[in-house]
Residue, then its C-alpha position, 0 to 999 in steps of 0.5 A: x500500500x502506498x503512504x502518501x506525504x501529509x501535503x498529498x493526504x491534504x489534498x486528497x482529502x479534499x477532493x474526496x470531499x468535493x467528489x461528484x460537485x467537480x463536474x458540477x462546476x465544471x460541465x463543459x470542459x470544451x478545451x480539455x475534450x478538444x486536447x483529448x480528441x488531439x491525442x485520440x486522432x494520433x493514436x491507433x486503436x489499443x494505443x495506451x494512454x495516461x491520464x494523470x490527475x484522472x479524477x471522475x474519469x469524465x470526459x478523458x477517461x471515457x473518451x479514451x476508451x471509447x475509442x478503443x484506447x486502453x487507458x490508466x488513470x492515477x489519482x491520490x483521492x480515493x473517492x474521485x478514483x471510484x468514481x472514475x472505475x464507475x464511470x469508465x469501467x474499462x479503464x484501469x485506475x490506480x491510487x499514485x502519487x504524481x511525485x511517484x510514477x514509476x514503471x509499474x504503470x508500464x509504458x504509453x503511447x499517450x498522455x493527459x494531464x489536464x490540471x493536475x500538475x497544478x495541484x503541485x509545487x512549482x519545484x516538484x513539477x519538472x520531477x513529475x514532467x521527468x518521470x511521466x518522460x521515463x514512461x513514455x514510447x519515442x513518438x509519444x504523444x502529450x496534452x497538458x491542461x493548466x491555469x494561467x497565472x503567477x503563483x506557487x502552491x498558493x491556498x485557495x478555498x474552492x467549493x468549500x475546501x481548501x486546496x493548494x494551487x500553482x500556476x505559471x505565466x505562458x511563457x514559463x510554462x512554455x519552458x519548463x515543459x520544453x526544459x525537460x526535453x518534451x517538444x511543444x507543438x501547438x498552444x491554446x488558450x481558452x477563457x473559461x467561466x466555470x458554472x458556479x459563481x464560488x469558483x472564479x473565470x480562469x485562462x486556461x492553456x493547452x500544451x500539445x507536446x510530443x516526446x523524441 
């Protein structure tokens, strides 16, 4: 069983707490189901994919595995993990610490990682970046989903639970991903107001990225 750092169980606890009301917040997604078709149409059927940071499963998970790709989820919230086996069951889903992938997950064709690397401290990213790297076949490819802003690790209350959060300007984002040897192909930008008037509008970026 694995033993996660006080920091991890903070945050776990409160995603198993928020659970279901994520996707009540967040309902369309559209930037993140757009980065999820861009790995979908580079990928052949039964190509493996990771979903890191997977939460409920929707709409990544799913999509992914209707398509035919078979999909690992990791997650630190128990609740957003069960929840993600329920709503995807094809797919396999397993409690990890970002900090703490190694090649027990196998290796993939594909990744997404769509606002979970900002659950982490600036300094812990590239490390994640550098494992997710490690488990990756040449050709690889990566879709990558932040939020747009200037801070590390910074406490936010957010539907009634206080998380901690980072965020980078573009630009440095733009270089810490390309700094740990991943190629970024294309950037975009989306302005997205979340359907609840507790959580506040964010930018949002997607990085569509490849390994060598």
């Amino acid at each position: 069983m694995r033993v996660f750092s006080a920091e991890t169980r903070r945050q776990a606890a409160a995603f198993d707490a928020i659970g279901e009301r994520y996707d009540d917040v967040f309902p369309h997604k559209s930037g993140q189901i757009i980065a999820t078709q861009w790995v979908i149409d580079r990928l052949a059927p039964g190509a493996r994919v990771l979903d890191l940071g997977c939460g409920t499963g929707v709409p990544t998970a799913g999509m992914l595995a209707e398509t035919g790709l078979e999909v690992v989820g990791v997650d630190v919230s128990t609740e957003m993990l069960a929840l993600a086996r329920r709503n995807v069951p094809t797919g396999r889903f397993v409690a990890m610490d970002l900090m703490e992938l190694d090649g027990s997950l196998g290796e993939f064709d594909g990744v997404c990682a769509f606002f979970s690397l900002l659950m982490l401290r600036k300094e812990d990213i590239p490390r994640v970046l550098r494992r997710t790297k490690a488990l990756l076949r040449p050709g690889a490819v990566v879709a990558i989903g932040m939020v747009e802003g200037d801070f590390d690790y910074a406490p936010l209350s957010f539907l009634g639970q206080e998380v901690a959060v980072t965020a980078f300007p573009r630009v440095d984002l733009e270089s810490v991903i390309r700094a740990e040897g991943l190629h970024v192909l294309e950037v975009d930008v989306e302005e997205f107001e979340p359907a609840s008037a507790d959580v506040p509008a964010e930018r949002q970026i997607f990085l569509y990225c490849s390994a060598p």
